[in-house]
C-alpha positions in Angstrom: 0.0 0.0 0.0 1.3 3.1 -0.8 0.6 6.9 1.1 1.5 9.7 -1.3 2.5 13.0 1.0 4.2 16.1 0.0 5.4 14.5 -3.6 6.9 11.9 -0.6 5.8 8.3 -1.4 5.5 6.0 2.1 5.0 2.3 1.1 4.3 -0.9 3.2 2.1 -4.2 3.5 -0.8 -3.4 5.3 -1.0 -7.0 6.4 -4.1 -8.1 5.2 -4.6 -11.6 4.0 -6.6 -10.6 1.1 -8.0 -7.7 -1.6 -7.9 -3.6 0.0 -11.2 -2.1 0.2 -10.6 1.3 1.5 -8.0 3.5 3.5 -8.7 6.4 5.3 -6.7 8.9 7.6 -8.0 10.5 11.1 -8.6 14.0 11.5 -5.1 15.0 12.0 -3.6 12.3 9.6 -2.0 10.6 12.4 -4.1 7.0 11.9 -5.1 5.0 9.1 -7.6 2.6 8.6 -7.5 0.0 6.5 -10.3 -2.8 5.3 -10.4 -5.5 3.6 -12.0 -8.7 2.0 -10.4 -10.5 4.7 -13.1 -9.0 6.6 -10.9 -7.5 9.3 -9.6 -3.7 9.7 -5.9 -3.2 10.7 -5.2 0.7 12.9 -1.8 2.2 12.1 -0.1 5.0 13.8 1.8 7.3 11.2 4.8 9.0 12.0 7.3 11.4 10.6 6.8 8.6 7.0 7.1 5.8 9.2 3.8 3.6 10.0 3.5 1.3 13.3 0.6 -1.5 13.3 -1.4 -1.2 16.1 -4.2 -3.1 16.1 -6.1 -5.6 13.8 -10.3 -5.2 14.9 -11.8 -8.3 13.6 -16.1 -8.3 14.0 -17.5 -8.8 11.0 -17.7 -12.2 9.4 -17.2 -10.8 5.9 -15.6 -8.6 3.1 -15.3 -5.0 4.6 -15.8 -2.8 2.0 -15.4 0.8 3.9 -14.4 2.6 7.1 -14.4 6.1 8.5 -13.3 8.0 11.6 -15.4 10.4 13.4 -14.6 14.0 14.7 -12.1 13.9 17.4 -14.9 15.7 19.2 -16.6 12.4 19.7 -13.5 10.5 20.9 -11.5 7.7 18.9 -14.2 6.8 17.2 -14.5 4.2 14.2 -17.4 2.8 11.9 -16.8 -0.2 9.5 -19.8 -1.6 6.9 -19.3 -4.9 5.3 -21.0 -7.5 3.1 -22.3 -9.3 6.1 -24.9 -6.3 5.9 -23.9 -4.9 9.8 -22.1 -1.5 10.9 -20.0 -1.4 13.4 -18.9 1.7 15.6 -15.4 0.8 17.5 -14.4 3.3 20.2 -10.9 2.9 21.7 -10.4 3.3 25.4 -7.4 3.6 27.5 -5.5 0.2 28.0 -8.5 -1.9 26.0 -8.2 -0.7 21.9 -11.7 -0.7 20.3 -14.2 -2.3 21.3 -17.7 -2.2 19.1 -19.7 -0.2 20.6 -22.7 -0.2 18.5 -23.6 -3.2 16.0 -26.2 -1.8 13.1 -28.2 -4.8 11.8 -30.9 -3.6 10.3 -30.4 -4.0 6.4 -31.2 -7.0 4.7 -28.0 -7.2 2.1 -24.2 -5.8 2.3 -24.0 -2.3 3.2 -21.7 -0.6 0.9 -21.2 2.5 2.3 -20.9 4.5 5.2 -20.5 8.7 5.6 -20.2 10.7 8.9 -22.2 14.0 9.0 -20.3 16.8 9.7 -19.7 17.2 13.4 -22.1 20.4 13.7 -24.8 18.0 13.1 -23.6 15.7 16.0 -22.6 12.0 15.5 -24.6 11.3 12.6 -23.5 8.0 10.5 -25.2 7.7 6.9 -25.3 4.2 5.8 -26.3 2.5 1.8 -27.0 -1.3 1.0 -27.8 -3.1 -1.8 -31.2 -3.6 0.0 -31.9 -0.6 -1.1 -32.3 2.0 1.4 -30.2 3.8 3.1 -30.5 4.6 7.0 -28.9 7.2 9.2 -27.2 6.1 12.9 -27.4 8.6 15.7 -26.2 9.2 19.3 -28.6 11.2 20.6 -28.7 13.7 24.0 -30.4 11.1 25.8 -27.1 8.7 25.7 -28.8 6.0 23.0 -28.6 4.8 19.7 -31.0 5.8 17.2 -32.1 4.1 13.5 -33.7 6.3 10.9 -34.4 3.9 7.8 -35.4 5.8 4.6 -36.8 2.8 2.6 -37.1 4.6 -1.1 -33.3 5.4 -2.2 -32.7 3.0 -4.8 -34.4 -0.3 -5.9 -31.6 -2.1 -7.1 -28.8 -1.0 -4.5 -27.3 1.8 -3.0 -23.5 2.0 -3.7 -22.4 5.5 -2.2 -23.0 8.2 -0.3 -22.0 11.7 0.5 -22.9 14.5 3.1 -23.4 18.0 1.3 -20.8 21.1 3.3 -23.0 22.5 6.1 -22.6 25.6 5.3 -24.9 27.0 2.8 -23.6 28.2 -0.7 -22.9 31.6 -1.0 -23.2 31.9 3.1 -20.2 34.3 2.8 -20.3 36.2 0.2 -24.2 36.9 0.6 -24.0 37.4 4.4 -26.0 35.2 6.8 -23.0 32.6 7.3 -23.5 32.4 11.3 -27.1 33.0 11.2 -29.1 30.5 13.5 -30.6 27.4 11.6 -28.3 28.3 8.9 -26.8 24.7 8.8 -27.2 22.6 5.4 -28.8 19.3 6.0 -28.3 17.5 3.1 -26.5 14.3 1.3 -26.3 12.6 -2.3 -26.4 8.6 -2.9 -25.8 6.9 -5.5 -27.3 3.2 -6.8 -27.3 1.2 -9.1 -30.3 2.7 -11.3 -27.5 4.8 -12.7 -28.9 8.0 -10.4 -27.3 10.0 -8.0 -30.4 11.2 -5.7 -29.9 14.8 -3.6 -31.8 14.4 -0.3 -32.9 17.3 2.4 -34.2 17.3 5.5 -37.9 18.3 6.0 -38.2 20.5 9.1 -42.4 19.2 9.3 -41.6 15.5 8.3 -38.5 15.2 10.6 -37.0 12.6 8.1 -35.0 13.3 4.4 -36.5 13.4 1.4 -35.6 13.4 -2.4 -35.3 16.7 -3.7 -34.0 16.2 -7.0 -32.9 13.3 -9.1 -29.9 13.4 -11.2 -29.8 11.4 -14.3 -26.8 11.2 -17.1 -25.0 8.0 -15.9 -25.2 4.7 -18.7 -24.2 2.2 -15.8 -24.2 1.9 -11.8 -23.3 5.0 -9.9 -19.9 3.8 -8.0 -19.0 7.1 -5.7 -20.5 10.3 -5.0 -18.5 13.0 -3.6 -19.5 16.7 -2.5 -16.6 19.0 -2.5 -15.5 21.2 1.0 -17.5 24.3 0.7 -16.9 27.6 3.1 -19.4 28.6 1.4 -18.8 30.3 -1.4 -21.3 30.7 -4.5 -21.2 27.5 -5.6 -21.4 24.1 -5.0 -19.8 20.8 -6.1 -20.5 17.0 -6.7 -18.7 14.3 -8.4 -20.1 11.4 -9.5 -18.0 8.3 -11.4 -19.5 5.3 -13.0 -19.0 1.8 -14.4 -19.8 3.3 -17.4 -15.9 5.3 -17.3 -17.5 8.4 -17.2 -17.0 10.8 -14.4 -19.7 14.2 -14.0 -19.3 17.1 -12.1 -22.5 18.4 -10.9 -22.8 22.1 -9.8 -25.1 24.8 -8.5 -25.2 28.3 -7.9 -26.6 29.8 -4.6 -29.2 31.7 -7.0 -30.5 28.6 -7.6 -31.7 28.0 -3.8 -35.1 29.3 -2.6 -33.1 30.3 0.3 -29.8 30.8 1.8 -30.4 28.7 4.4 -29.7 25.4 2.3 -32.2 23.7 2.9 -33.9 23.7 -0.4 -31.8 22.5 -3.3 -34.0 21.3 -5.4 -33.5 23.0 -8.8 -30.7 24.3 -11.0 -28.5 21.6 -11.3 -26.1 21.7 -13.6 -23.6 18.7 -15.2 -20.3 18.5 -16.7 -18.2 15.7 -18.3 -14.6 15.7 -16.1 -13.0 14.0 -19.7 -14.2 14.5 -22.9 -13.6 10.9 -23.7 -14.1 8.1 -21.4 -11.4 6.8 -18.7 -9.9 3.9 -19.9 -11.5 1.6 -17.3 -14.8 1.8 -14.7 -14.2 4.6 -12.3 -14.6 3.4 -8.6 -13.9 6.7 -6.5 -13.5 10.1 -6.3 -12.4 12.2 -3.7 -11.5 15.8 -3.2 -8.6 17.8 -1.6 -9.2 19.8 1.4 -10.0 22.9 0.2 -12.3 21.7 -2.9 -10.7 22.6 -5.7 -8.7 19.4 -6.6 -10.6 16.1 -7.3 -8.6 13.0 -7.5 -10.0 10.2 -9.6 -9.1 6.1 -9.1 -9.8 3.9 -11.8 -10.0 0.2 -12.6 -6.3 0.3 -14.7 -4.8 1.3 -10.6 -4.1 4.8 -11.6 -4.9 7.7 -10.1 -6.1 11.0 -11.9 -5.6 14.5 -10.2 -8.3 17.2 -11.9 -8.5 21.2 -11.1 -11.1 23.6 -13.0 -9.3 26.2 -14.8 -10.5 30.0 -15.0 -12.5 28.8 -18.2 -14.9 26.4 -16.4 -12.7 23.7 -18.2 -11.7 20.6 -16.1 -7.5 19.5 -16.7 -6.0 16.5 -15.4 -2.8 18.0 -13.6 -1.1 15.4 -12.5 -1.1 11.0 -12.4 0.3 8.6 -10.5 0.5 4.9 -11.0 0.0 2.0 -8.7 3.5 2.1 -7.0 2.2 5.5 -5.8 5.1 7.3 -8.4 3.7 10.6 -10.8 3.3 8.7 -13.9 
């Protein structure tokens, strides 16, 4: 496995007995995560380029296919989905490692993907299966668990999901940034109907609903990924496909009924990243901290870096291969 940092490339075996799923850094970069179809997560500690294992957190009793670390603000905190259909929340203690401290067992087929909200919306884990639906895991004020299920996300499967920036487009440079109840609740899946849905949260029905559907994908959705917004006038989503295509979905803060964010159900726009199609089915995407660099990873193990230029025009600006070296 390879960790590309400051044009510095740190490689080592990750340990796992089988196929790499996903890999994902803490808050401060000091962790990684890893999962795989060996169905266990290994913890590393990362350190000046050098990586310690630290623990190998074995629960699930299948392929796991991602994982992702809370806020700091909610401890050491870990979730985990796998084929088996469960989440898992780990929390490490003092002298113990993680422990599950939560066990989600409410889908009915392999959940594929897991999200945490941003921490202004408190622990918040979104979850999508291939039953289906997707379903929303929070620890509420009163100390407890609590299951939303939304049953209507996508017949055939859901493959991805994303949370939206909580601040609302254009909060800055319209004013109104810090006003109360100014907090976006939002998030985009994508299934395998070939849609990416955007969904918002409905003050009266106290659950998410579809706002807008957005179609232009010839084959399952693989990732969806909202870009960091500080909220400037426009927002960003990537979507990437089996069908080698990746889109880049954007909309202007005009296009709200509101500044609030709460209501983004119109003025969509779409893009095609490439003007031709990547070379093999596009499995992630995933944006730089401040937005304005997506990195796309596709089936032939390279790895695309895009930036928009002052034209609108998307240019791949760098590539590195599978030994984590710029092509």
């Amino acid at each position: 496995m390879s960790i590309v940092t400051n044009d510095e490339t740190l490689q080592f075996d990750t340990q796992h007995e089988d196929m790499i799923h996903d890999a994902q850094l803490d808050y401060y970069g000091k962790r990684l995560a890893t999962c795989s179809s060996d169905g266990t997560i290994h913890v590393f500690e990362i350190k000046d380029n050098q990586q310690r294992f630290q623990e190998a957190l074995k629960g699930h009793s299948g392929p796991v296919w991602q994982v992702a670390w809370a806020h700091p603000k909610f401890g050491s905190v870990l979730a985990s989905c796998s084929y088996d259909g469960t989440v898992l929340i780990w929390k490490e203690t003092a002298g113990s490692g993680f422990t599950v401290i939560k066990k989600h067992d409410k889908h009915q087929a392999s959940v594929n993907a897991i999200a945490w909200a941003s921490h202004e919306l408190g622990p918040v884990l979104l979850c999508g299966s291939s039953d289906g639906k997707t379903s929303l895991l929070s620890f509420t004020e009163e100390g407890v668990w609590d299951v939303q299920m939304l049953r209507s996300a996508h017949a055939t499967g859901v493959n991805a999901v994303s949370w939206a920036p909580v601040i609302a487009t254009g909060a800055f440079t319209q004013g109104g940034a810090t006003q109360s109840g100014g907090l976006v609740r939002q998030f985009a899946t994508g299934g395998c109907d070939n849609n990416v849905k955007i969904w918002s949260y409905s003050d009266e029905k106290k659950t998410y609903e579809v706002v807008q559907t957005l179609e232009g994908h010839g084959d399952w959705v693989r990732d969806v990924a909202y870009a960091p917004n500080i909220g400037l006038p426009r927002t960003y989503l990537a979507s990437c496909s089996q069908d080698k295509h990746v889109y880049i979905w954007t909309q202007d803060a005009s296009s709200s009924d509101d500044h609030s964010g709460q209501n983004h159900s119109v003025g969509w726009t779409s893009r095609a990243l490439s003007s031709t199609p990547f070379s093999d089915v596009v499995w992630r995407v995933s944006w730089s901290m401040s937005g304005n660099v997506l990195a796309v990873s596709c089936g032939d193990n390279r790895i695309t870096l895009w930036k928009e230029n002052l034209k609108g025009e998307w240019e791949s600006i760098s590539e590195i291969n599978e030994d984590g070296h710029k092509a």
